[in-house]
Wavefront OBJ file of the C-alpha trace (Angstrom):
o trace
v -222.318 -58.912 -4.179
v -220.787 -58.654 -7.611
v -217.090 -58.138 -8.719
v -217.971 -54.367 -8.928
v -219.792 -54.417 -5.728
v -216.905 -56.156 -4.317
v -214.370 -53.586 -5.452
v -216.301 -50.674 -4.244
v -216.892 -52.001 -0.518
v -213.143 -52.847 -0.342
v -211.933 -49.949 -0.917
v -214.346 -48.625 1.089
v -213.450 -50.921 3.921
v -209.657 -50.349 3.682
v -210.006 -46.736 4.032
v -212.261 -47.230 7.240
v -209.249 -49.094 8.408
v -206.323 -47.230 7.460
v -208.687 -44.110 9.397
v -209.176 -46.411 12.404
v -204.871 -46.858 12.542
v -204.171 -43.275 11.922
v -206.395 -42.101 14.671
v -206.374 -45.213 17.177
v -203.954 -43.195 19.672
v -207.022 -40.554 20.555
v -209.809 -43.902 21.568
v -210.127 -45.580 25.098
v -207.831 -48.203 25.087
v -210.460 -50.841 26.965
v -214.568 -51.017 25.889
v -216.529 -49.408 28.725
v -219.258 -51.452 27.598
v -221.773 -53.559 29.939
v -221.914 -57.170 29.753
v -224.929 -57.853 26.626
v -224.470 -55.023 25.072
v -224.789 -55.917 21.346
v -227.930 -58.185 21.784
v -229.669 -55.135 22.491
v -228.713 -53.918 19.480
v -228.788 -56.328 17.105
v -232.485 -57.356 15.805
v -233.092 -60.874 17.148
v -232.182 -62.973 13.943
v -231.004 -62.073 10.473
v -232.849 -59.778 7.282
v -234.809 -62.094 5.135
v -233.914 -59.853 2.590
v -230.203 -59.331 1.980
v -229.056 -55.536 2.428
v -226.670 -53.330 1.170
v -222.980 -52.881 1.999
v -223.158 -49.289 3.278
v -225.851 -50.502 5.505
v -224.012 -53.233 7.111
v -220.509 -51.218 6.958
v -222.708 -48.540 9.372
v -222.649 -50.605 12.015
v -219.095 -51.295 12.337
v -218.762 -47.971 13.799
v -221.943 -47.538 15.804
v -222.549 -51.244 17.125
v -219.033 -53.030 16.689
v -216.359 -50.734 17.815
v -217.520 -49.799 20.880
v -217.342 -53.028 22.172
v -213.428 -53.628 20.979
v -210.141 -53.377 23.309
v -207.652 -51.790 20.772
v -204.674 -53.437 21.232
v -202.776 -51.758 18.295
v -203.131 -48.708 20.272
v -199.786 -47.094 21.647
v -201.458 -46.689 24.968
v -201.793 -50.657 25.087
v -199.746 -51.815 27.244
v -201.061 -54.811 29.337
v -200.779 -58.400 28.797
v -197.904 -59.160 25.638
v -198.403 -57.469 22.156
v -201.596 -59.015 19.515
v -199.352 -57.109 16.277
v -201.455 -56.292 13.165
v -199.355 -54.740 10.153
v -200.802 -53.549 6.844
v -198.551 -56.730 4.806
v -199.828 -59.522 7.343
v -203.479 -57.827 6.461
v -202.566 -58.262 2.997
v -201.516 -61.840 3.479
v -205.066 -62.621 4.971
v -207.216 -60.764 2.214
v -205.575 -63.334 -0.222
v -205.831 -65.951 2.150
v -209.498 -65.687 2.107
v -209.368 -65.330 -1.478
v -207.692 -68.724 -2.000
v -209.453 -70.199 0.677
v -208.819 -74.425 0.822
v -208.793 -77.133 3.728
v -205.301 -77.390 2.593
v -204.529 -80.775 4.753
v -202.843 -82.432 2.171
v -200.476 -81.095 -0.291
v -203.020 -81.535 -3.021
v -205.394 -79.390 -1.729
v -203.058 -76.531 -2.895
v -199.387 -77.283 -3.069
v -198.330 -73.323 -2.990
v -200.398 -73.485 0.758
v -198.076 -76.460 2.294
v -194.840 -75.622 0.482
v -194.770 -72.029 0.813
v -195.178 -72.728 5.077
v -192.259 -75.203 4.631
v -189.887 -72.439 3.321
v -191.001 -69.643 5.500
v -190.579 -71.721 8.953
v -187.385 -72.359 7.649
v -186.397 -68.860 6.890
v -187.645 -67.728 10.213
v -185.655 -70.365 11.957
v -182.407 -69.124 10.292
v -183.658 -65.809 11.485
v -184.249 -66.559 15.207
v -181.003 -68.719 15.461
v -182.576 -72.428 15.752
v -180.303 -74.921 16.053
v -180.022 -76.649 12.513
v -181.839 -79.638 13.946
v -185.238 -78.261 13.598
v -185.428 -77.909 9.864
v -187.110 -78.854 7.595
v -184.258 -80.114 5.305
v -183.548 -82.840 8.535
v -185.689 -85.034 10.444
v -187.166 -81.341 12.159
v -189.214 -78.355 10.543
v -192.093 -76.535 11.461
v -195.804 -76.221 11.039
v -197.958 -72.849 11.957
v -200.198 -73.500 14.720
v -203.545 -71.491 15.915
v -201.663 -70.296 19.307
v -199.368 -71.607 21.318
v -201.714 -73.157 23.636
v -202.361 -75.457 20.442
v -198.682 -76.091 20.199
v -198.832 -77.208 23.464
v -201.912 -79.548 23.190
v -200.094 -80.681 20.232
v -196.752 -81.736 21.516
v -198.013 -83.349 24.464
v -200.062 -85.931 22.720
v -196.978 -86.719 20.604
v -195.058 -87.243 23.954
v -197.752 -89.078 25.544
v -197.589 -91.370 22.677
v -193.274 -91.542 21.966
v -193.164 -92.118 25.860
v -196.010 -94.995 25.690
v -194.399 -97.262 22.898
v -191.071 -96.557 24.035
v -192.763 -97.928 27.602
v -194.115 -100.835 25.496
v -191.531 -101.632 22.920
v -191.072 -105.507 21.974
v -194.730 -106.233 23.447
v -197.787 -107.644 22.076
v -201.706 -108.320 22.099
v -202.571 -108.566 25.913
v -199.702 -108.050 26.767
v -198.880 -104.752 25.313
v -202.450 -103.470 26.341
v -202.232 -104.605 29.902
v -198.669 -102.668 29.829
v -200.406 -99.481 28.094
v -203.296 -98.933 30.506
v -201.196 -99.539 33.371
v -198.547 -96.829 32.038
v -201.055 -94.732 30.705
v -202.405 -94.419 34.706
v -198.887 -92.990 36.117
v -198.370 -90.582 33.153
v -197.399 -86.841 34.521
v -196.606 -83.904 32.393
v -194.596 -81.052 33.908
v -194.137 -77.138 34.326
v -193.326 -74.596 36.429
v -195.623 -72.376 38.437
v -194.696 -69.829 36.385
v -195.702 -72.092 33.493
v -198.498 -70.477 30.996
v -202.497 -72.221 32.004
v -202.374 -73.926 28.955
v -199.589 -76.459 30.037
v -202.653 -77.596 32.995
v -204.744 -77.405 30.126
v -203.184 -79.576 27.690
v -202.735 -82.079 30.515
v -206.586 -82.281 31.423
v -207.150 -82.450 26.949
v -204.429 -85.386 27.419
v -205.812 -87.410 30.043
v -203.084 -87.205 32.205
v -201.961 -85.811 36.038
v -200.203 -82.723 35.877
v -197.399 -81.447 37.948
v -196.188 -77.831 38.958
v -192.959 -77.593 39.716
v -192.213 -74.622 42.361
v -189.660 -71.426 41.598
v -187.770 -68.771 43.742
v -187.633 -65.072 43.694
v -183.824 -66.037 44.116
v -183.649 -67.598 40.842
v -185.961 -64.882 38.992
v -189.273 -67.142 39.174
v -187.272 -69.125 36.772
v -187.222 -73.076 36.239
v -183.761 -74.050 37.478
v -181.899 -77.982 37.183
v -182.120 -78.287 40.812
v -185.790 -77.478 40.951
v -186.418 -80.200 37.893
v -184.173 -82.707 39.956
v -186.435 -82.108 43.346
v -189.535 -83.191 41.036
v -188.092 -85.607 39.224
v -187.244 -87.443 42.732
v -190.988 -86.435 43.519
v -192.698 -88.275 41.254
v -190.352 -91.287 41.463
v -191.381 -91.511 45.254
v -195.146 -91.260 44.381
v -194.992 -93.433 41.075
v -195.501 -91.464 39.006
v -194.110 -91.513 35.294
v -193.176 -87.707 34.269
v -193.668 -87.680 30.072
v -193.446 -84.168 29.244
v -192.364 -80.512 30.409
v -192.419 -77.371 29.723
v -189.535 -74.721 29.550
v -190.513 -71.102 28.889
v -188.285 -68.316 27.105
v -190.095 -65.293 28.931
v -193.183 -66.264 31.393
v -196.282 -64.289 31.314
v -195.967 -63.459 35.014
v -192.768 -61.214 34.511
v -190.431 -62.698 31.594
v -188.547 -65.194 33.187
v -186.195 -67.479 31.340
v -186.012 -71.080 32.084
v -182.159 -72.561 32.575
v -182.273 -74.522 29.665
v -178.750 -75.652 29.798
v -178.684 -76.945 33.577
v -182.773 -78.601 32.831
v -181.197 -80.488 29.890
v -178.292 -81.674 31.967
v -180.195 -82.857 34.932
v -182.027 -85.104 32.289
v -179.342 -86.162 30.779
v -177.931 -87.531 34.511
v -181.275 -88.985 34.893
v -181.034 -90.910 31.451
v -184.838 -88.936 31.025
v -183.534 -87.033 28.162
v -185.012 -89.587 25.644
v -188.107 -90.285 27.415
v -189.416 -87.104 28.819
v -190.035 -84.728 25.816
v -189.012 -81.068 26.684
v -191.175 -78.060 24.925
v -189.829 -74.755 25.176
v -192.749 -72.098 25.130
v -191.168 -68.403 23.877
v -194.442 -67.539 22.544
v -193.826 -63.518 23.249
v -189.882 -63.390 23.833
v -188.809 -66.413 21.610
v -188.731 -63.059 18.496
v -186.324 -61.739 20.597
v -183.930 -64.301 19.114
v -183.646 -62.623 15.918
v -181.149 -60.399 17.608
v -177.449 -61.071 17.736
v -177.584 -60.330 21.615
v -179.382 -63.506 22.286
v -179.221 -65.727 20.127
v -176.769 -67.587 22.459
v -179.993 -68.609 23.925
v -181.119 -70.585 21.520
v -177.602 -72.920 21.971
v -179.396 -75.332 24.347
v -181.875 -75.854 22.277
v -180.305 -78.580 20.632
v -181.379 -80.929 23.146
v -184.507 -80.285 23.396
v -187.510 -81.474 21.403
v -189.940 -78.656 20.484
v -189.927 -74.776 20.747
v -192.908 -72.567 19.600
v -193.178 -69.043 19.461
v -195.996 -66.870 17.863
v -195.233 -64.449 15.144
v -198.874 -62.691 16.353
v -197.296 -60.546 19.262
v -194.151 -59.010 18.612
v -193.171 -59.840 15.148
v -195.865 -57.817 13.378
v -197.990 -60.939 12.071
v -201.713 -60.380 13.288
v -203.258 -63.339 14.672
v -203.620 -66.347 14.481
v -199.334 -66.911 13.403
v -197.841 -69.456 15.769
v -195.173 -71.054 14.892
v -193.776 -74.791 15.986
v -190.478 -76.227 15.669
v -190.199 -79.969 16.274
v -186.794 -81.636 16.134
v -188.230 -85.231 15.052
v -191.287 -84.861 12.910
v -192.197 -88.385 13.105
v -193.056 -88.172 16.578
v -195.805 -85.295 15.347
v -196.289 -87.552 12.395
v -196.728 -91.183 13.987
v -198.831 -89.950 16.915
v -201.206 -87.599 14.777
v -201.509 -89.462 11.267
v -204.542 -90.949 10.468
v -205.405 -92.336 7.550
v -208.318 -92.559 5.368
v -209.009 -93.704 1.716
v -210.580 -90.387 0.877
v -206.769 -88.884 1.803
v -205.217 -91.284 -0.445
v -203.447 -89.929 -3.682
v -200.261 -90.484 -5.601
v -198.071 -87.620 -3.847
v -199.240 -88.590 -0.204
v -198.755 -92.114 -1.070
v -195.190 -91.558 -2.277
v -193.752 -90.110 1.123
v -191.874 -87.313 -0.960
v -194.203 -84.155 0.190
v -195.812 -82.651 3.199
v -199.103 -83.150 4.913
v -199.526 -81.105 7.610
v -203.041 -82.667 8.922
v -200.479 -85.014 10.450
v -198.811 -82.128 12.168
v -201.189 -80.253 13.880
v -205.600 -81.322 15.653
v -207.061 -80.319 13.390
v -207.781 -81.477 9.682
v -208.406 -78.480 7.874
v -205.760 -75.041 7.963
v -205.958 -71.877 6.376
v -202.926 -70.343 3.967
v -201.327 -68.320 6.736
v -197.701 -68.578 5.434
v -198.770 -65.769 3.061
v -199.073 -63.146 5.563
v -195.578 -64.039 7.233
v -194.152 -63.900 3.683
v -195.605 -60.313 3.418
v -194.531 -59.660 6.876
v -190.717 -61.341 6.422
v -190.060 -59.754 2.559
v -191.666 -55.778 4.110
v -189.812 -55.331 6.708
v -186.579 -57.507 5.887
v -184.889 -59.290 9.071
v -183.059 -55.935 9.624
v -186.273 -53.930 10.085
v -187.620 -57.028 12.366
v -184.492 -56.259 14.406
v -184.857 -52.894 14.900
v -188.485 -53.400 16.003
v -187.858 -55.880 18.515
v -184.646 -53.443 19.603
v -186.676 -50.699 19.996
v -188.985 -51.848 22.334
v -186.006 -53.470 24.390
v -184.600 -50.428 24.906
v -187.769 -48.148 25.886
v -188.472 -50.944 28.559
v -185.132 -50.598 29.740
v -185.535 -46.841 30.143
v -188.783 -47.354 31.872
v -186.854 -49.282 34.071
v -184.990 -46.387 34.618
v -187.541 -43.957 35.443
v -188.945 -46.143 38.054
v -186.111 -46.578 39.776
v -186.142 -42.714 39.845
v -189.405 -42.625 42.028
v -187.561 -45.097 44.567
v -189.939 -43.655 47.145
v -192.971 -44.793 45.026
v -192.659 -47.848 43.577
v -189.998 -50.932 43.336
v -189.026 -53.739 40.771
v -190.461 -57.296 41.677
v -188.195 -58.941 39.047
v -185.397 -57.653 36.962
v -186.951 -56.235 33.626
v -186.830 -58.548 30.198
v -187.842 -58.267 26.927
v -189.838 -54.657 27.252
v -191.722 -55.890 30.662
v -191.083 -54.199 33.846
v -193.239 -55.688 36.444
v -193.034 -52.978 39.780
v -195.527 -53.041 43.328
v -195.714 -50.122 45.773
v -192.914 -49.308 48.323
v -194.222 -47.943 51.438
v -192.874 -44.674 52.862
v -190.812 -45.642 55.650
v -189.328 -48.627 54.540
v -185.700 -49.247 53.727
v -185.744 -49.386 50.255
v -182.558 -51.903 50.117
v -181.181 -52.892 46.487
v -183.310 -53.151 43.784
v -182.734 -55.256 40.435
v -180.448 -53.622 38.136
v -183.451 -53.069 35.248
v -181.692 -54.554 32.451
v -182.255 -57.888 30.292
v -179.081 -59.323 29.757
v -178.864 -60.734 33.570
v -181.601 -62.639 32.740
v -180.490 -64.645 29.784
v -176.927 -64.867 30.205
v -176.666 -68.566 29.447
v -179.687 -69.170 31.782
v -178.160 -68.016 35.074
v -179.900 -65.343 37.046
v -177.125 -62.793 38.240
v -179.358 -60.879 40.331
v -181.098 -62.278 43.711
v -182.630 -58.865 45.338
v -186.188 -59.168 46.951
v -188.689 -55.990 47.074
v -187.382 -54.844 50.456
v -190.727 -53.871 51.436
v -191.153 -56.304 54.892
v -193.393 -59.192 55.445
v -196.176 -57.707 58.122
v -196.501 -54.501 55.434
v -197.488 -56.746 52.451
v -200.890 -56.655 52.615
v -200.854 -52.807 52.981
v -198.812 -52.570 50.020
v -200.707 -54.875 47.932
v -203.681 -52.942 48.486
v -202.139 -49.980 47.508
v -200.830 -51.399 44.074
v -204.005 -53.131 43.752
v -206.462 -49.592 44.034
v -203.632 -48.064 41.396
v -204.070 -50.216 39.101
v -207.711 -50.143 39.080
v -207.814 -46.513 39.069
v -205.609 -46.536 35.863
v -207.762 -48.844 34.358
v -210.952 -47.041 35.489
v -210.127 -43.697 34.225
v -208.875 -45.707 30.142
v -205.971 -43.137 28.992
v -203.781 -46.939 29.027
v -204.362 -49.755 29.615
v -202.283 -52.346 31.903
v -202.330 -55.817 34.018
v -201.912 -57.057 36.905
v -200.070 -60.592 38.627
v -199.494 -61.604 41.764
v -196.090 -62.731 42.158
v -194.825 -64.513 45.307
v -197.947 -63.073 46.979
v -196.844 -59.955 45.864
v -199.606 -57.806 44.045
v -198.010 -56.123 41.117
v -198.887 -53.770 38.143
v -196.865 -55.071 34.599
v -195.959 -52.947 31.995
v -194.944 -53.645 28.115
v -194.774 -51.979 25.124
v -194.676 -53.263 22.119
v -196.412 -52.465 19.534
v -195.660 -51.053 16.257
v -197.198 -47.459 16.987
v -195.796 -47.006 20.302
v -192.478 -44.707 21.353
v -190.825 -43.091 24.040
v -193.498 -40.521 24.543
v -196.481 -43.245 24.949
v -194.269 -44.979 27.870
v -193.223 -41.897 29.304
v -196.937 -40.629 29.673
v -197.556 -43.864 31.197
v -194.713 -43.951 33.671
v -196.253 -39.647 34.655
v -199.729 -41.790 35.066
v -198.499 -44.444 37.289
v -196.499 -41.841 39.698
v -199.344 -39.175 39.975
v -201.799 -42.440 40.478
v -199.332 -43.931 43.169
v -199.269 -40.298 44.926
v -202.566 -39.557 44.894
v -203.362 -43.089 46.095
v -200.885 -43.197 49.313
v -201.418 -39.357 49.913
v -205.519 -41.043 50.168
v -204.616 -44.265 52.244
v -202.811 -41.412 55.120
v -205.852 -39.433 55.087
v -207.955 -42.710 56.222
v -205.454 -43.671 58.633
l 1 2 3 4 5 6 7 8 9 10 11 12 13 14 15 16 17 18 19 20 21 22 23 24 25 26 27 28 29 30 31 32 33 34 35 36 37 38 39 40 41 42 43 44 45 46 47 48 49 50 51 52 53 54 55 56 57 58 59 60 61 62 63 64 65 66 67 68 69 70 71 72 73 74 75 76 77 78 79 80 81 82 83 84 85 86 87 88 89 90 91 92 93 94 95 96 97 98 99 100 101 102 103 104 105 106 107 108 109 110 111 112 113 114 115 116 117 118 119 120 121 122 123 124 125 126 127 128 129 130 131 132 133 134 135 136 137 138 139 140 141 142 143 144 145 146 147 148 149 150 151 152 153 154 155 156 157 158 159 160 161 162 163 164 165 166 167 168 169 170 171 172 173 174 175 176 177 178 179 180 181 182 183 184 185 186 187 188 189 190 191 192 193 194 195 196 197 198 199 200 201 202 203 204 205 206 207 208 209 210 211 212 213 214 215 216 217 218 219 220 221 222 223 224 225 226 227 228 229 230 231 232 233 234 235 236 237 238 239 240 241 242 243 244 245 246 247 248 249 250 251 252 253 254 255 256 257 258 259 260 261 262 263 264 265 266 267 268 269 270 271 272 273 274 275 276 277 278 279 280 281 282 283 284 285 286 287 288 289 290 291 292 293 294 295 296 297 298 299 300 301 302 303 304 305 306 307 308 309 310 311 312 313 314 315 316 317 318 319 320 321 322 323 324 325 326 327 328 329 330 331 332 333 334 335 336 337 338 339 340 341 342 343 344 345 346 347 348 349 350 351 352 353 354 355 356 357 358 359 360 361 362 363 364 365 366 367 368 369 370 371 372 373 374 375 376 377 378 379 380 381 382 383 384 385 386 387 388 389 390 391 392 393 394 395 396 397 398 399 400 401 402 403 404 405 406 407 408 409 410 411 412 413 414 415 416 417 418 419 420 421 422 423 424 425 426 427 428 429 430 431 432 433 434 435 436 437 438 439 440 441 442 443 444 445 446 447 448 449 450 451 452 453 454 455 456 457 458 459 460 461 462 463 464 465 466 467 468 469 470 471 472 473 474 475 476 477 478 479 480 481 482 483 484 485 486 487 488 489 490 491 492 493 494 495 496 497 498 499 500 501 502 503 504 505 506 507 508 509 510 511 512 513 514 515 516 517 518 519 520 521 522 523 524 525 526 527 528
């Protein structure tokens, strides 16, 4: 493909995709494909002969997109937000343009400085405490997801706890001490923790631990719950390294005490040895508004907090952003060197390598696309997207708790996610959770302690019943939702958060979800 070639099938190609945004509202949100789909219509191994562009770009429509979830529609509401934007889509065309390794700052010194500046920006932006820029001992580096983060920061821990463990040894000595330690090593997080905290553990080498929460605290991580583990693992020797905090859980957006975890590690004289992460990959953009950025106080003590640009900030993937308050713990536990790496500006100390920051060698230029992102929309537009959607969940919220005799709130609603189960006719429907987000992040103390009244021996019934409406919305494909069990409660959660989606979208939704839940219970009576 020549230059000419090239120009023609772009522009060809961005008009397929601005016609795919324009009209993604009117496609079913979820692929009703089966399982194998594509092999049988691919041929089984490439043209010996190269082919034309139309002939390829043909089968984006007939062989490609019906196997795609579209989760830029307006009707996608399940899991948290994957954002794609027209200015982060600009950022990656370029990207791919300029393609280099770019693990050193030779590679391409625009690729590692530009990253520097941005992280910094958005730090100012979200409210970081000073302590994790770049202009300190801090900064940040853009991850793949923050399941990388994760992996990432743990290693460093594993390795800051292990010579702190083995400071002033040497030789035998020093190993003897380091396999021994090594054996007893236990990272941390709450039940309500994302999989990838487990994962990062197994990646590690070491145990991990799950630390249990209460619908009386929000399914949040609480001092008093760290404390009860902490004394756990000191009774089964066991040395805790690492934990995780989250800033809205995937379950149903629960925020972490930050202020009582970092006290209770203070007390414990742990606050230098066990490393604390704070996970707000979805609601950590939430901090760019005024109304929480007293959040992000606590931080201060703490040694790491990621969140991705890729769900609600308009960045498509992969955009995830980690902040690390030392960057020689990243640096020391990650670096290795090489002759092949060796050149003047690396050798001098005075720039920025960010192999030594991150798994992998290689990165891709990805700071470009938050640039686009960060200088389109301006913080002020950022604001008003994340406000937005704040306010549509919390009218959601409202609406449900209009249909009182249909459905009820497992956990007050944060960050645009209402998470609601069945109530059973009959039951007493008691005092649900007030719907809004500020009780949930009011300097980490949960204000609101009501239970779905529905009782114990009717569970299962209700369950059931949440369980076949959710399926049926799913089924039929106008939206698309997920589910969680909570407490062994089965329940259906709801966000929206996209850039295409308003009132109308949600409100369709919420009509769906009632006339589901009636014609559902109206079905169960019948069998009964």
């Amino acid at each position: 493909m020549n230059s000419e070639e090239f120009r023609k099938a772009a522009h060809s190609a961005v008009d397929e995709i601005i016609d795919y945004f324009d009209n993604i509202q009117d496609r079913r949100v979820v692929s009703n494909v089966e399982p194998g789909y594509l092999r049988k219509l691919l041929p089984s191994g490439p043209p010996v002969e190269g082919e034309k562009w139309e002939d390829i770009q043909k089968d984006i429509g007939a062989k490609i997109m019906p196997g795609l979830t579209h989760w830029q529609s307006p009707n996608f509401m399940a899991f948290y937000p994957a954002n794609a934007t027209y200015p982060s889509m600009l950022g990656e065309l370029y990207s791919a343009a300029f393609t280099a390794p770019a693990f050193n700052w030779l590679c391409s010194p625009a690729v590692t400085e530009l990253e520097t500046i941005v992280l910094d920006w958005l730090a100012h932006i979200l409210h970081l405490p000073d302590c994790y820029l770049s202009e300190g001992k801090g900064g940040g580096v853009i991850q793949g997801s923050a399941s990388e983060a994760i992996v990432t920061v743990m290693v460093a821990a594993r390795e800051r706890y292990l010579n702190q463990a083995c400071e002033g040894l040497e030789g035998k000595e020093r190993e003897e001490k380091l396999n021994c330690t090594r054996g007893r090593l236990v990272a941390l997080g709450s039940e309500q923790s994302h999989s990838s905290t487990a994962k990062a553990a197994l990646i590690a080498g070491v145990r991990y631990k799950s630390i249990s929460t209460r619908m009386e605290d929000n399914l949040a991580l609480t001092g008093d719950g760290l404390r009860i583990a902490l004394d756990e693992c000191a009774r089964e020797g066991l040395e805790p390294f690492y934990l995780t905090t989250t800033l809205g859980t995937t379950g149903t957006c629960a925020t972490d005490h930050f202020y009582e975890i970092a006290e209770i590690l203070k007390e414990s004289q742990a606050s230098t040895r066990i490393w604390v992460h704070i996970d707000a990959a979805y609601a950590g953009a939430a901090l760019i508004l005024d109304e929480y950025k007293h959040i992000a106080n606590h931080f201060t003590a703490l040694d790491s907090f990621n969140m991705n640009m890729h769900k609600w900030l308009l960045t498509n993937f992969d955009a995830s952003c980690l902040y690390v308050r030392t960057r020689a713990h990243l640096t020391t536990a990650l670096s290795i060197n090489r002759s092949y790496y060796s050149n003047p500006f690396s050798d001098s100390g005075l720039v920025t390598d960010y192999r030594d920051w991150q798994i992998p060698l290689g990165r891709r230029f990805r700071a470009l696309k938050i640039w686009f992102v960060l200088r389109t929309y301006g913080v002020n537009g950022l604001k008003a997207h994340i406000r937005k959607h704040i306010v549509m969940g919390e009218k959601f919220a409202e609406w449900i708790r209009e249909r009182r005799d249909l459905w009820e709130i497992v956990t007050p609603p944060a960050f645009a996610l209402t998470v609601i189960t069945i109530a059973l006719p009959g039951q007493s429907m008691g005092t649900l959770p007030d719907g809004v987000t500020e009780p949930r992040v009011t300097e980490g103390v949960a204000t609101s302690n009501t239970l779905p009244s529905t009782s114990v021996e009717n569970r299962d019934r209700a369950n059931a019943l949440t369980e076949k409406v959710y399926e049926t919305i799913n089924a039929a494909g106008e939206i698309f939702l997920t589910s969680s069990v909570v407490q062994g409660i089965y329940a259906i959660r709801i966000v929206s958060a996209n850039e295409k989606a308003d009132e109308a979208h949600l409100r369709r939704a919420f009509e769906i979800l009632v006339d589901t839940a009636e014609m559902v219970i109206s079905e169960s009576k019948a069998e009964i």
